[in-house]
Phi, psi and omega in degrees: 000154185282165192260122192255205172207157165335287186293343180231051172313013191243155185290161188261351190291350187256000172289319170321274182355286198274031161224012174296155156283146167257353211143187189216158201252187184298347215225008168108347202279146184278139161263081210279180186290339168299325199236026139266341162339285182310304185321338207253023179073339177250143207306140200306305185257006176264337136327277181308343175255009161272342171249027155307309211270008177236163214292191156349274157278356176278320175310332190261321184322304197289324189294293187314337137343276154292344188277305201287329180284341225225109160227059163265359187265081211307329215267343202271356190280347179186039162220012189282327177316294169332288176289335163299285161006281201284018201250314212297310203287312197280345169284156179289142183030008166309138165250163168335118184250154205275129197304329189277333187108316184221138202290116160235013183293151150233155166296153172234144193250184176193123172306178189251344164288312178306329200257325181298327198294293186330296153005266159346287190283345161328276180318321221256346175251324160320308179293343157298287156347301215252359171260013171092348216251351175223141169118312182085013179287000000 
């Protein structure tokens, strides 16, 4: 999680999301997600971070919802599926949603002993091979 501050109690990991643009509004003005947020009565990051915390396509599901409600926004009446797509990616840790419906891919790691030993052991056969003393040339 981001580093908040006095002066800035809301997390900042969340600013991109609520400050992307949607669009302009009936009257010229740009409209970002904070203020389509605001406009629907609800809190910004308490929004963004629920849907942070849900996966992916549930997040583009939701968003395009909310997009759909705020209709001072001419680009949002049939284009919000669209902007939601591009909004989803800018939140912190939406995950991915998964061809199956539910995520098992794990990452693969490797400890920094396991890379070292490899090295190691890397290193230590080659200087055999190429010093003469294993291989027999």
């Amino acid at each position: 999680m981001s580093v908040t501050s006095p002066l800035n109690p809301n997390d900042p990991a969340f600013e991109r999301f609520l400050f992307a643009s949607v669009g302009e509004d009936m009257n010229g003005a740009k409209v970002t997600m904070l203020s389509v947020l605001a406009r629907l009565n609800l809190d910004p990051w308490e929004e963004a971070a629920g849907l942070a915390a849900s996966r992916r396509d549930a997040a583009v599901s939701r968003l395009g919802m909310l997009l759909s409600r705020c209709r001072d926004v001419p680009a949002l009446a049939t284009g919000n599926s669209e902007v939601a797509r591009k909004l989803a990616p800018l939140l912190p840790g939406s995950a991915p949603a998964s061809a199956e419906g539910d995520d098992t891919r794990r990452k693969l790691t490797f400890s920094p002993a396991i890379l070292l030993t490899a090295a190691i052991v890397t290193m230590i056969l080659l200087e055999l091979v190429f010093s003469g003393t294993w291989g027999g040339v």
